[in-house]
Backbone as CSV, one residue per row, in Angstrom:
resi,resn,N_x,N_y,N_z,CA_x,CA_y,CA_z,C_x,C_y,C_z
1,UNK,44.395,-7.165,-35.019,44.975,-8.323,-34.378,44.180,-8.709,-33.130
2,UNK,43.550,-8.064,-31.898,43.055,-7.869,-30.793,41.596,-8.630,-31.676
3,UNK,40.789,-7.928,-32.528,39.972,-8.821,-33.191,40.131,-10.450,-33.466
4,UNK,41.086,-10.424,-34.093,40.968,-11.741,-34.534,41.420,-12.949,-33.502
5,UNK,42.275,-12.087,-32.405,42.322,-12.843,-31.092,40.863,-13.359,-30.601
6,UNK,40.223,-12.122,-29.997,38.620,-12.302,-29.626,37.911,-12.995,-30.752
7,UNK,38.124,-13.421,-31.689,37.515,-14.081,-33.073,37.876,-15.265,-32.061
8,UNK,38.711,-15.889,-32.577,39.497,-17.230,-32.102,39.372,-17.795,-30.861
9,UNK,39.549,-16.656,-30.029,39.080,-17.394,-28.238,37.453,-17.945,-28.410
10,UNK,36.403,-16.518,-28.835,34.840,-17.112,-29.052,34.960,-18.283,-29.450
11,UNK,35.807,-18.607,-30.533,35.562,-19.716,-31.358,35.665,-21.056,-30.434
12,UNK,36.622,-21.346,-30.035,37.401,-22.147,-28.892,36.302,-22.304,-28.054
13,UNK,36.100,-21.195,-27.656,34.687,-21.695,-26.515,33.502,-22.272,-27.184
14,UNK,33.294,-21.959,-28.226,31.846,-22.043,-28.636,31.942,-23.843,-28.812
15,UNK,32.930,-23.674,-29.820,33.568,-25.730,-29.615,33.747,-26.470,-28.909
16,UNK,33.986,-26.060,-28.021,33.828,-26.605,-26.402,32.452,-27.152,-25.802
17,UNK,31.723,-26.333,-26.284,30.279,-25.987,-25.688,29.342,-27.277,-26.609
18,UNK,29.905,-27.491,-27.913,29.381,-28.453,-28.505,29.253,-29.375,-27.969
19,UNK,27.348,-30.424,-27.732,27.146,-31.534,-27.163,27.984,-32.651,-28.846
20,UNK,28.642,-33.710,-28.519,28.875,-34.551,-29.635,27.578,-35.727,-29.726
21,UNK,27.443,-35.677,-31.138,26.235,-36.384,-31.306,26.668,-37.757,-30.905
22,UNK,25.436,-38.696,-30.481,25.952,-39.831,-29.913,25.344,-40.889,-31.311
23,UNK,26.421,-42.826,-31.432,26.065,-42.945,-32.455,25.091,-44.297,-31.998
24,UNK,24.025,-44.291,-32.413,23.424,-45.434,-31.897,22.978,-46.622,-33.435
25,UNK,23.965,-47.651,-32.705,23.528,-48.688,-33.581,22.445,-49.568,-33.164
26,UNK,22.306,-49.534,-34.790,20.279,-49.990,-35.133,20.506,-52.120,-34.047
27,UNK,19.331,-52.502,-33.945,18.688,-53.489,-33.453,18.503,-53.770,-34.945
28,UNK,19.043,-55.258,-35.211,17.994,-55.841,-36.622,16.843,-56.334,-35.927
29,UNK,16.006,-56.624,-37.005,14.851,-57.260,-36.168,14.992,-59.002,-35.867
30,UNK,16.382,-59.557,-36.434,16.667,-60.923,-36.531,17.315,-60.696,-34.607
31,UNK,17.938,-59.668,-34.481,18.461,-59.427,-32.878,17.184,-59.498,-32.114
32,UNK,16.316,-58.935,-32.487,15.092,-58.461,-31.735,14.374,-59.878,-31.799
33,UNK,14.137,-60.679,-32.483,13.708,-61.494,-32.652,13.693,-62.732,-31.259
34,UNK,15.076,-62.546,-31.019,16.366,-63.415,-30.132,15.371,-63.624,-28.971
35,UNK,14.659,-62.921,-28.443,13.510,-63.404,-27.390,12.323,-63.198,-27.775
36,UNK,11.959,-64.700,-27.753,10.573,-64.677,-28.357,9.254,-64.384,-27.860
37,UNK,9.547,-63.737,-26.110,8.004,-63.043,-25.395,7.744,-62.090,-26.327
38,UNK,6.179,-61.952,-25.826,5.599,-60.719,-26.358,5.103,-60.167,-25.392
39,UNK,4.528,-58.993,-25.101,3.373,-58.808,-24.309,2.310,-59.693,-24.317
40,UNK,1.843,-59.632,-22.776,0.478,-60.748,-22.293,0.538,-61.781,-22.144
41,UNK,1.677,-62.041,-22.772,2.249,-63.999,-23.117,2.157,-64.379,-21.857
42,UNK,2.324,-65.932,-21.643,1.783,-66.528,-20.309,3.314,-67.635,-20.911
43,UNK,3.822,-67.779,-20.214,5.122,-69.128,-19.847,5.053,-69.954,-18.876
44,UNK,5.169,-71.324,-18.611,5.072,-71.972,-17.113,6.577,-72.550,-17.162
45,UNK,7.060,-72.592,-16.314,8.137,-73.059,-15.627,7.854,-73.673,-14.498
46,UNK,8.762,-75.225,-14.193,8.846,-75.636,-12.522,9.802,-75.146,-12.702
47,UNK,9.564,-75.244,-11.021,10.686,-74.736,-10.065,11.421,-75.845,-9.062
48,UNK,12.125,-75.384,-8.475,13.455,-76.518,-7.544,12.159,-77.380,-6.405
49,UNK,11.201,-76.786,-6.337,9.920,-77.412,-5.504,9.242,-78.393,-6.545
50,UNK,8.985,-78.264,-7.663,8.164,-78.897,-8.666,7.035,-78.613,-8.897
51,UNK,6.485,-77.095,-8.055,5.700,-76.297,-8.341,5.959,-75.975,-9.293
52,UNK,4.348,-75.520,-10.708,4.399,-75.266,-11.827,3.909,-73.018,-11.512
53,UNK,5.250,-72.546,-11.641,4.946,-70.698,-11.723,4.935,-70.080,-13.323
54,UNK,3.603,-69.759,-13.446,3.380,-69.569,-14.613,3.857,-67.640,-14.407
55,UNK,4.834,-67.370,-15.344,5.211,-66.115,-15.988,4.222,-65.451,-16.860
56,UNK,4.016,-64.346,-16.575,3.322,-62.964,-17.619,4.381,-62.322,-18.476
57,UNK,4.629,-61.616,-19.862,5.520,-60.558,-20.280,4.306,-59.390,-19.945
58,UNK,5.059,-58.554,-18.666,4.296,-57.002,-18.684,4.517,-56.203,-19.157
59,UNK,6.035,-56.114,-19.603,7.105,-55.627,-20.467,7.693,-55.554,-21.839
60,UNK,7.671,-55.427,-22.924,8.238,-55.559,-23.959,8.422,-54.428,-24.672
61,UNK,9.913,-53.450,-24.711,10.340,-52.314,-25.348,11.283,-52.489,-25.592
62,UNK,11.278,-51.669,-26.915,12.897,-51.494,-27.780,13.446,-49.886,-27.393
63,UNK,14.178,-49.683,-27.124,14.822,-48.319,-26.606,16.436,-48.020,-26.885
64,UNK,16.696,-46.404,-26.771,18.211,-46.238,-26.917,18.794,-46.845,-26.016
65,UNK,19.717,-47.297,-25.365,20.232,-48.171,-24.771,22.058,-47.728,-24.391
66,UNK,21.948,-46.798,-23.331,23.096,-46.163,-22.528,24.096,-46.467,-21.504
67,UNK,23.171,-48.001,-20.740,24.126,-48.112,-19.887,25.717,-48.523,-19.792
68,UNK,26.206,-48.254,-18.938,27.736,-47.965,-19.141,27.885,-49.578,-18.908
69,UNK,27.109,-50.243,-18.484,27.998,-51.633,-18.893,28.008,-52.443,-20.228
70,UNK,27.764,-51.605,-21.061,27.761,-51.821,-22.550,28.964,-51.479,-23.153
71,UNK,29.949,-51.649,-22.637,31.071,-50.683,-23.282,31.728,-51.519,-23.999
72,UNK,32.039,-52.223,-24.342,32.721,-52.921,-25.718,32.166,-54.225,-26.032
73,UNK,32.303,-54.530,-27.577,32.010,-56.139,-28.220,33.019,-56.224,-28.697
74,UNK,33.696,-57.269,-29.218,35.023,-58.049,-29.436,34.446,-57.767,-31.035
75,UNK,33.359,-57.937,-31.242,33.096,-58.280,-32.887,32.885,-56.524,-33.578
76,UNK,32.490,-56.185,-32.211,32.389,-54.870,-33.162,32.749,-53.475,-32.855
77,UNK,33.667,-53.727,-32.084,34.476,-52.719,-31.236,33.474,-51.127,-30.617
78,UNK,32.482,-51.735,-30.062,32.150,-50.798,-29.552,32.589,-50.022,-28.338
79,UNK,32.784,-49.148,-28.183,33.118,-48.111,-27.041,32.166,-47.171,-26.327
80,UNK,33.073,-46.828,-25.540,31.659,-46.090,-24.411,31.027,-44.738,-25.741
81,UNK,32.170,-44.395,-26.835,31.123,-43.094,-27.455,29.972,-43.766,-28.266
82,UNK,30.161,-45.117,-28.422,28.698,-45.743,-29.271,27.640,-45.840,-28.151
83,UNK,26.646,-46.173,-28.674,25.397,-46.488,-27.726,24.682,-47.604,-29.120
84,UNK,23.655,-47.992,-28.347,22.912,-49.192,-29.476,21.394,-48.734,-28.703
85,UNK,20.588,-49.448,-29.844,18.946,-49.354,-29.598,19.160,-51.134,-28.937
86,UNK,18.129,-51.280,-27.613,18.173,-52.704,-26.914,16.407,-52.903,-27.054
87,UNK,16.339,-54.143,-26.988,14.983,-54.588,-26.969,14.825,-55.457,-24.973
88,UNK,14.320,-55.134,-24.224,14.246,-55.503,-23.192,12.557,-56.143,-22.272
89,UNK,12.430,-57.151,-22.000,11.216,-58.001,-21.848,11.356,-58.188,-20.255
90,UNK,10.197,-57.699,-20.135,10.316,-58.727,-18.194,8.809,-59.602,-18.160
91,UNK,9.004,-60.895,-17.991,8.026,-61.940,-16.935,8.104,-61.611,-15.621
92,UNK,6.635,-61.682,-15.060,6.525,-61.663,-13.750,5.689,-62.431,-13.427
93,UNK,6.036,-63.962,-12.222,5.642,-64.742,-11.988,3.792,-64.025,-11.092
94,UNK,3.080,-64.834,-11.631,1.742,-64.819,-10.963,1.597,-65.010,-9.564
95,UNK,2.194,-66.005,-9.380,2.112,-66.366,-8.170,2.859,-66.156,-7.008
96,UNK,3.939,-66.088,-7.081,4.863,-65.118,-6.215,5.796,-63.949,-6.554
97,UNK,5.539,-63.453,-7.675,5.948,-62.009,-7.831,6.922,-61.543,-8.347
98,UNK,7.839,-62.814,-8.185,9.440,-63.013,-8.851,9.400,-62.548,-10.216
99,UNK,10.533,-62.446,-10.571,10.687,-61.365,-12.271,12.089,-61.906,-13.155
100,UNK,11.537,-62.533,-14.598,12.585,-62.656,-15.259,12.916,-61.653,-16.074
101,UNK,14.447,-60.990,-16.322,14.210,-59.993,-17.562,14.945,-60.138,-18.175
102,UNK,14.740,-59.933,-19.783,16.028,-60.314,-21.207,15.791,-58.852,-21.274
103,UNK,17.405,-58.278,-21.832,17.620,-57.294,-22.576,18.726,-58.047,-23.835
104,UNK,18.375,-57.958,-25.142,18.960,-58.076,-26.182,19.499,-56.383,-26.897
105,UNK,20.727,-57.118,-27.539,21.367,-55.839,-27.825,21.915,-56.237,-28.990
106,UNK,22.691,-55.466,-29.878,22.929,-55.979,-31.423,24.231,-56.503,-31.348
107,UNK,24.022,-57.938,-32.281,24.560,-58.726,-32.410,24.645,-60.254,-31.338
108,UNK,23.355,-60.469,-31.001,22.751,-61.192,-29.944,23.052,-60.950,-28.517
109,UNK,23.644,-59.874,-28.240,24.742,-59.716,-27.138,23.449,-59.735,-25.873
110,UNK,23.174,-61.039,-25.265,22.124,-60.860,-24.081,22.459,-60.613,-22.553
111,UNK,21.998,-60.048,-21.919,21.416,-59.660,-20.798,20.491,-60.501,-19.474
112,UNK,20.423,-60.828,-18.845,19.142,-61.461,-18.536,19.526,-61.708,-16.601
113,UNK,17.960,-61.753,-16.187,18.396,-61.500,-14.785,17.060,-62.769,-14.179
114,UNK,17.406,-63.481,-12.861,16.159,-64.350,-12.075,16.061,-62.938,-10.796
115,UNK,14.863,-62.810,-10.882,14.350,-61.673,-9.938,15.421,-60.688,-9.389
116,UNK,15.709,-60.129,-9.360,17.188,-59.825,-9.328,18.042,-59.738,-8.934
117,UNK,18.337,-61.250,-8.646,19.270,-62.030,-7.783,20.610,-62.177,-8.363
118,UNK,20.557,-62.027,-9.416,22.393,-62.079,-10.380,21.749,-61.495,-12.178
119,UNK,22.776,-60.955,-12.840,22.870,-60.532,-13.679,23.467,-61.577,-14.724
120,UNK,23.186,-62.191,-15.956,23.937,-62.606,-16.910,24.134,-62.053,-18.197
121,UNK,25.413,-61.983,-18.263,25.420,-61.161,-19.831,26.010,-62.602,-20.571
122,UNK,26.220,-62.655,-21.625,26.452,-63.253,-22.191,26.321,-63.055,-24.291
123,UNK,26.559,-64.283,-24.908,26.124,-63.691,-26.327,25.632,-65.058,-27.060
124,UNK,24.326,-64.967,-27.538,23.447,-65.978,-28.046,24.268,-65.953,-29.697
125,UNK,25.656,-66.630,-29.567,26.199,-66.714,-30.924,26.338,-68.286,-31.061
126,UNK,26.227,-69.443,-30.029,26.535,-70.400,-29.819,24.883,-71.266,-30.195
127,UNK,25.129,-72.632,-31.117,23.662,-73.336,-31.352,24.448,-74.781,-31.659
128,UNK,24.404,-75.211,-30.201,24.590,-76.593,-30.039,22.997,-77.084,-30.147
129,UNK,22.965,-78.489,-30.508,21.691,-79.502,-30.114,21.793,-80.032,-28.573
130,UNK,21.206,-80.063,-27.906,20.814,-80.440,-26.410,19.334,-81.627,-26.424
131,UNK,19.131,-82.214,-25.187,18.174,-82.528,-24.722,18.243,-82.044,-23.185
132,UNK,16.596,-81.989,-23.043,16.450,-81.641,-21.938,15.150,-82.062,-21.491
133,UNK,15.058,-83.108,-19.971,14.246,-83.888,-19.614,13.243,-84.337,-20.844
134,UNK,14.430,-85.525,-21.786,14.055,-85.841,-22.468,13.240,-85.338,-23.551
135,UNK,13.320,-83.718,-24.283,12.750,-83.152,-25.648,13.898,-82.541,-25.857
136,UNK,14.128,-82.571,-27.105,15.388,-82.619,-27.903,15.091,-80.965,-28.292
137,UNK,16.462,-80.507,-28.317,16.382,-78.714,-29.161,17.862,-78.239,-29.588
138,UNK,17.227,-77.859,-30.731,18.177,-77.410,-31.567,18.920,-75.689,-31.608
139,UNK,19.398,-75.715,-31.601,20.086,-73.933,-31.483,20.308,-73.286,-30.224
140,UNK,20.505,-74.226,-28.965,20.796,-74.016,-27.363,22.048,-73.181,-27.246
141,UNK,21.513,-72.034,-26.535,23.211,-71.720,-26.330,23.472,-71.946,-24.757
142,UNK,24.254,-72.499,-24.084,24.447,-72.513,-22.841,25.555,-72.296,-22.392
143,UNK,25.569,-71.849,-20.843,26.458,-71.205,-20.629,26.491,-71.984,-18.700
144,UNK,27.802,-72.525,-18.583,27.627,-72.501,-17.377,29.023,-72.400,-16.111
145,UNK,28.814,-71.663,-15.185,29.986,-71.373,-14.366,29.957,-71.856,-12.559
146,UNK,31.709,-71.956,-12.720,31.538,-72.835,-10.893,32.353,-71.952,-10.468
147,UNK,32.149,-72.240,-8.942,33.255,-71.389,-8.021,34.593,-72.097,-8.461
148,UNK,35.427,-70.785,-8.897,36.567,-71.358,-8.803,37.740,-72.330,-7.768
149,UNK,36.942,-71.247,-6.615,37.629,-71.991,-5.188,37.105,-73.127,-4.892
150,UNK,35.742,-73.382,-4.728,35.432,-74.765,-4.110,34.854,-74.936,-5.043
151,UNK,34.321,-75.213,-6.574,34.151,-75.842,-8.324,32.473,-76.165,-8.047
152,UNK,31.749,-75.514,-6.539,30.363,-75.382,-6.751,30.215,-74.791,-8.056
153,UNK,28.769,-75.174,-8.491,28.050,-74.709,-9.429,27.511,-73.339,-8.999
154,UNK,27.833,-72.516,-10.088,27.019,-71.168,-9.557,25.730,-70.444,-10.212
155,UNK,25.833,-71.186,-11.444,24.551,-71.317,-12.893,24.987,-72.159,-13.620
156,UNK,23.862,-72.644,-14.148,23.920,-73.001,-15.865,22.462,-72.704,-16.184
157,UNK,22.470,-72.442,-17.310,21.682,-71.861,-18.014,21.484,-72.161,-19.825
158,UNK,20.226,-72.646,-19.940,20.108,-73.115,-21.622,19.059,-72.400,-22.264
159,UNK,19.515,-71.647,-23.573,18.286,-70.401,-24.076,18.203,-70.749,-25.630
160,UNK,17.106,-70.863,-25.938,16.795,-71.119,-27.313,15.838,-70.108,-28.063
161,UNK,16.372,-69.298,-29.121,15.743,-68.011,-29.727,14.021,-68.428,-30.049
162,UNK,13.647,-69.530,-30.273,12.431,-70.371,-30.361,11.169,-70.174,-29.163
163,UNK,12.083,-70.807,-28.598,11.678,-71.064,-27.201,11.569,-70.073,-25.751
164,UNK,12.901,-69.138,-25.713,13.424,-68.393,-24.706,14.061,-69.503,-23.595
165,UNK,13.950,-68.755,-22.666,14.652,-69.676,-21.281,14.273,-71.209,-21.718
166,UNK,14.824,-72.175,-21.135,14.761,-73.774,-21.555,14.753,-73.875,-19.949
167,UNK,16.273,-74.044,-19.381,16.692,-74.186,-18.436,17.378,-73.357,-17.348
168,UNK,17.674,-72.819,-16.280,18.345,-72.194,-15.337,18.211,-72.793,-13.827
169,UNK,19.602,-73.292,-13.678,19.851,-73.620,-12.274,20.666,-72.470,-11.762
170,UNK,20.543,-71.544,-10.905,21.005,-70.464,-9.997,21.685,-70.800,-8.588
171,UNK,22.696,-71.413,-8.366,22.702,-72.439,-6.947,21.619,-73.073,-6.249
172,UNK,20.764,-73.067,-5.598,19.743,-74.093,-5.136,18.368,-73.421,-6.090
173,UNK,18.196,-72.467,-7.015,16.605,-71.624,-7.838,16.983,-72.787,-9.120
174,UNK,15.812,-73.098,-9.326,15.677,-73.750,-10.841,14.779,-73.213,-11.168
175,UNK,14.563,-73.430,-12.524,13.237,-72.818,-13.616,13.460,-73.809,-14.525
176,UNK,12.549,-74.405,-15.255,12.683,-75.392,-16.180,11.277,-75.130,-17.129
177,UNK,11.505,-74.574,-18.273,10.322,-74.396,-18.985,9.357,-75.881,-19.079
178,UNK,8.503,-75.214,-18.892,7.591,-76.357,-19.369,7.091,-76.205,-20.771
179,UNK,7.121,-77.197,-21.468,6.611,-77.427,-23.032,5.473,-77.170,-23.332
């Protein structure tokens, strides 16, 4: 009996001691796709000056993808025990140093930051038609928010899987791809 006690306690501990495997859902490559930098790529954007800042990608990796502000999708009930593989890109302006970065995650679920002045998450499930300073685009998803208290603008923002960034007004920062 004293055996099979000491059987049973080992056991208990040893189960305890078990790391649980973590489950990471795959990136399609249609997700991955969702930003179209590559490495070396060159982008120009004006800015709120009408200076033309041409962007570099220095960046472009697909990786396991842990951070805790990933913790649930509505579509696919993820929880903090899932994890996902993310594909994540940074531009860095030439000329003054500033940094855009997309992280895509599965099921378009994006990420994206202006130097890193604010964070946007959001989800590239939305493909309205837009124009913008007059060139027309198809599959825009935009997204835009005001102070609730005084109904300032606090972003808007227009992203096309084609294209990448289109548009971003940040309170007085613009970026406006150039064609």
């Amino acid at each position: 009996m004293k055996k099979l006690l000491i059987f049973c306690t080992m056991l208990i501990m040893m189960s305890s001691c078990i790391e649980h495997a973590r489950i990471y859902l795959k990136l399609t490559d249609e997700d991955a796709a969702a930003i179209p930098y590559h490495l070396d790529q060159t982008v120009d954007f004006v800015d709120q000056n009408g200076d033309t800042m041409t962007y570099k990608v220095t960046c472009d990796e697909t990786y396991p993808y842990d951070h805790d502000l990933y913790h649930y999708s509505s579509k696919t009930k993820i929880y903090d025990e899932y994890y996902c593989y993310a594909r994540t890109v940074i531009l860095e302006c030439e000329k003054n140093g500033k940094r855009l970065g997309f992280t895509i995650r599965p099921e378009k679920e994006i990420a994206f930051y202006l130097d890193y002045d604010f964070d946007l998450y959001g989800s590239l499930l939305t493909n309205d038609p837009c124009t913008i300073d007059g060139i027309d685009y198809e599959h825009v998803h935009h997204q835009t928010l005001y102070d609730p208290s005084t109904g300032e603008l606090i972003y808007n923002w227009y992203y096309n899987e084609e294209y990448g960034l289109i548009y971003i007004k940040y309170y007085d920062q613009l970026l406006k791809r150039v064609p």
